[in-house]
N, C-alpha and C positions, 0 to 999 in steps of 0.2 A: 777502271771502275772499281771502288771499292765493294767488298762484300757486304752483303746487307743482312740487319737479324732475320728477316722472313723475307720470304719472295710469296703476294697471293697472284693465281693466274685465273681471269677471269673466264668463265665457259659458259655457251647457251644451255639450258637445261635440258636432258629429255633429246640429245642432237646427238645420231650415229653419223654423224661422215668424217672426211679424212680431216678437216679442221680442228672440230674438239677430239678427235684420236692424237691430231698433236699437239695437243696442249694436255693430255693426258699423257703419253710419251717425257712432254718436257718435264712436269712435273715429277714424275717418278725418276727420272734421270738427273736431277738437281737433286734430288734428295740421295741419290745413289753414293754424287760425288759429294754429300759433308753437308748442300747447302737447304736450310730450312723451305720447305716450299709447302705450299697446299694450294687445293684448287676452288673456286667458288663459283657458283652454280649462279646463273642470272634468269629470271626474276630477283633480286637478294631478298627480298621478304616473303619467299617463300621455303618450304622446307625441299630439299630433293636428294632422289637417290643416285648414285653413279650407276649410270645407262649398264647391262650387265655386260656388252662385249667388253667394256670398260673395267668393270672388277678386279681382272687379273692384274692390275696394276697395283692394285691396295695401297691408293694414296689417302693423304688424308683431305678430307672435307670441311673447308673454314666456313666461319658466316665472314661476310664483307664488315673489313674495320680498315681505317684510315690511318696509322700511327707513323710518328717519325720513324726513321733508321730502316722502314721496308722499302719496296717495292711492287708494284701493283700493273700489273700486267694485262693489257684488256687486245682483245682481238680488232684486226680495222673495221668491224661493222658493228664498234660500241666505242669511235672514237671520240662523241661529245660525255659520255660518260668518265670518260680520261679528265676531262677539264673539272672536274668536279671533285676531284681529288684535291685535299687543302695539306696535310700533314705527311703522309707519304710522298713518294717519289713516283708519278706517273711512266708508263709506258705501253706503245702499240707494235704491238706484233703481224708485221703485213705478211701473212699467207695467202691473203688472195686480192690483191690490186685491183681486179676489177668489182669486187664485191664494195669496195666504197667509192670506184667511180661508174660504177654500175654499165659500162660500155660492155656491151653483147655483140659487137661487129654489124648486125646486122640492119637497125634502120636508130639514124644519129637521131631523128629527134625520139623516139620512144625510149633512146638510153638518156637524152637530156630530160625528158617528163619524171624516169623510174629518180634519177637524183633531185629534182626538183620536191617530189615526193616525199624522198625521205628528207629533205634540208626539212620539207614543212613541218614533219611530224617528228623535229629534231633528233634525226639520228645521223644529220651532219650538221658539222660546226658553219657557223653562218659566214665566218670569213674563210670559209674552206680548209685547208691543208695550212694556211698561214696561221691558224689558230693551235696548231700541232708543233710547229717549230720547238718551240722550250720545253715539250718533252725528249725521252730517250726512245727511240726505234730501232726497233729490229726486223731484218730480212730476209723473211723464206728462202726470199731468189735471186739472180741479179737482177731480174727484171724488178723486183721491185726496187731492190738498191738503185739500179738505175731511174726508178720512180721516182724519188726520194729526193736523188742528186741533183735530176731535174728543178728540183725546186729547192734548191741549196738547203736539203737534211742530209745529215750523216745520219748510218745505220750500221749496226752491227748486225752479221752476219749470222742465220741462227735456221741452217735448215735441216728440218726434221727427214731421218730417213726413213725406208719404208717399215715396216715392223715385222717381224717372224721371219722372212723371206730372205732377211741379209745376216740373221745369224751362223756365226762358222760352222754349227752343225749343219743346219738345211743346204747353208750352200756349198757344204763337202758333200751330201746325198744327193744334193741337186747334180751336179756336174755328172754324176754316172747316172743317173733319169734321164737328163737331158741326150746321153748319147745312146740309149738304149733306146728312146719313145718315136714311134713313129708318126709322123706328122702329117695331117693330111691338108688340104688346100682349103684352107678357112679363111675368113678373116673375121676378127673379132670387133669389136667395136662397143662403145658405152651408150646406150642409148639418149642419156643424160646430157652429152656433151656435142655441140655441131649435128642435133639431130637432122633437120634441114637437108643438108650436104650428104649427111647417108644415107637418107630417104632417097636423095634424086640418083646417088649410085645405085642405091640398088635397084630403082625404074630401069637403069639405063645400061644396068649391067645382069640381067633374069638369070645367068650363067652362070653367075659368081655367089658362093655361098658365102653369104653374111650372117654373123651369130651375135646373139645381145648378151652380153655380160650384165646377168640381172638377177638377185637373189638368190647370190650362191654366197656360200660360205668358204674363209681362206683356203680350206684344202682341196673343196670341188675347182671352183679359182684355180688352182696351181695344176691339176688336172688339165683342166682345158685349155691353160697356157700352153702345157707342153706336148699338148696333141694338134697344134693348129699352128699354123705358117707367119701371119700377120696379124698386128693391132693395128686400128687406124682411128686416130682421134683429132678432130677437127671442129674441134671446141675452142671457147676464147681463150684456153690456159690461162686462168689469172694467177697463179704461183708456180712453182715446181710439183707438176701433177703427179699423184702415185700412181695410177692404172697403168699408165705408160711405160715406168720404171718396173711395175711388178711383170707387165710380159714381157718386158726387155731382161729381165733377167730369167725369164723361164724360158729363153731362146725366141724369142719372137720375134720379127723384123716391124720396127716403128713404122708410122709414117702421118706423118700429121701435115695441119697446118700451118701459117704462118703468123698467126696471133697468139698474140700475149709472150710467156715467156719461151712458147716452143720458137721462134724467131730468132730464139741468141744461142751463140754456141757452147755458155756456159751450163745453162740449166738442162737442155738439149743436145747432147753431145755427139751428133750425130752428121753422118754427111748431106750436104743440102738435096741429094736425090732423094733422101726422104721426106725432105719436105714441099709441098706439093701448094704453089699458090690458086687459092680454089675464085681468085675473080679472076685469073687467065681464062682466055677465050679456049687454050689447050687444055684445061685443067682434066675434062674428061678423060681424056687422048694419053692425057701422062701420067693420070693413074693407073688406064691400063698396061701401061708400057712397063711402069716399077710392077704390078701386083704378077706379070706375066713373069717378066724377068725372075722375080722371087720365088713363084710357084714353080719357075722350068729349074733356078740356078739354087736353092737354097743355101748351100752349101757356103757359096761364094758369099749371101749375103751376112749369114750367120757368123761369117769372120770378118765382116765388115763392120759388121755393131758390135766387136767384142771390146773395145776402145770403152763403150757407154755400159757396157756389163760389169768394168771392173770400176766405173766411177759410183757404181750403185753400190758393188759391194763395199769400198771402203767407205762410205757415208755415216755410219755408227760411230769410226773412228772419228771423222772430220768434225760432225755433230758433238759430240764430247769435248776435239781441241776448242771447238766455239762457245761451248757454253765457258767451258775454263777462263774466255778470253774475255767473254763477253758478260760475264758476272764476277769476277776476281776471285775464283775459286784457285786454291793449290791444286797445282796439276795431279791429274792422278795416273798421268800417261806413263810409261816407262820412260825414263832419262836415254 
């Protein structure tokens, strides 16, 4: 691909989660290595500020224009607004697969209604994913790549790593935290994600202390990673999820489900005993078997996940070779 005069990346307004974090991430990271980039806020016709955990980035803030020689970047749940693009070069950026095929796992026809919904009130293209073809896509995950391929699109490869948590400072002070801090029998969880599932654990489990990861800021976060045994997240993962990757690298032992990309071994790197299929009839039975195991053996598990501790931390690098690849920048790696 050649380099282009601007890259704009389209963002929701006024939106704190891990999606417009990476498209604030990419943005400042394009501009890091040479290449023109700005970010643009949607509603376009209105004015907005950058959300403030966002500021530290101090990128810049375009209004939406359409010009030859760019690029224009919209996230998958603003893919009919891609089609609308007449002079630039369209593109979608899949971070979260199931956010435009709106599958929640748990009842098919309410994920067919939520998509039917949005076809109506056109925030999906009417001939679906076949209307996407003749642009350029790029993929958080492999799950979504493998999304893509399904339907004969190529994608380039383009996943955001975590932020703060994989810099060589933190995680030179991390590794002596992490052997100092003593850990007690936790498990952590996102209440946001496979809430359902932890609900009925913790009915079924009154013994096992369960904690909600909920209105904390990154350094309390890093705290409680490192004072607690497990994360368990049993959500549809529609891309490659951060919470997962942030307690896996503050020593946590994972353990998910089997939907979305935690399923593959690429996004997920981890051994299938940590993933736990929750429509088995044992599904109870073997979670308690991992969460005993981990709580009696930690030791043993904590060098079992060290495989997926070192794939987070080199991710900055990776993210950088990809963008180089994946927008025709001059490397800026060392030879």
């Amino acid at each position: 691909m050649s380099k282009f005069n601007r890259i704009l990346i389209i963002c929701p307004a006024n939106a704190i989660t891990a999606g417009p974090e990476a498209i604030h991430q990419l943005v400042f990271d394009l501009n890091r290595l040479g290449q023109n980039a700005a970010i643009v806020y949607h509603p376009f016709n209105k004015l907005h500020e950058t959300p403030k955990p966002y500021q530290k980035y101090k990128i810049t803030v375009a209004n939406y224009q359409d010009f030859q020689h760019e690029l224009i970047i919209f996230p998958e749940i603003m893919t009919t607004l891609a089609l609308h693009v007449k002079q630039a070069q369209a593109a979608i950026w899949w971070m979260s697969v199931n956010n435009y095929t709106c599958i929640r796992y748990g009842n098919p026809f309410r994920d067919h209604f939520r998509y039917f919904k949005n076809l109506i009130k056109g925030k999906r293209p009417l001939r679906g994913i076949r209307a996407l073809k003749h642009l350029l896509h790029f993929a958080q995950s492999d799950y979504a790549n493998q999304f893509l391929l399904d339907r004969q699109i190529q994608s380039f490869p383009l996943s955001d790593p975590i932020p703060v948590y994989t810099d060589p400072g933190y995680l030179k002070d991390l590794s002596e935290k992490i052997v100092n801090t003593q850990r007690q029998n936790i498990i952590l969880f996102n209440p946001n994600k496979g809430a359902k599932i932890t609900e009925k654990l913790k009915s079924t489990f009154p013994n096992l202390l369960f904690k909600p990861l909920q209105g904390y800021n990154r350094e309390e976060l890093a705290e409680i990673f490192l004072s607690s045994k497990i994360y368990i997240d049993f959500g549809h993962h529609p891309g490659k999820d951060r919470l997962p990757r942030e307690a896996a690298i503050h020593g946590c032992c994972v353990i998910t489900g089997l939907y979305g990309s935690a399923a593959n071994p690429i996004d997920l790197p981890i051994s299938n005993e940590y993933k736990l299929d929750v429509q088995s009839k044992n599904f109870e039975q073997n979670f308690a078997n991992i969460v005993d195991s981990i709580f009696t053996h930690f030791e043993d598990h904590y060098t079992n996940l060290e495989n997926y501790r070192n794939v987070i931390a080199l991710e900055p690098l990776v993210f950088e070779q990809q963008m180089i690849n994946a927008f025709g920048i001059e490397s800026a790696l060392p030879k």
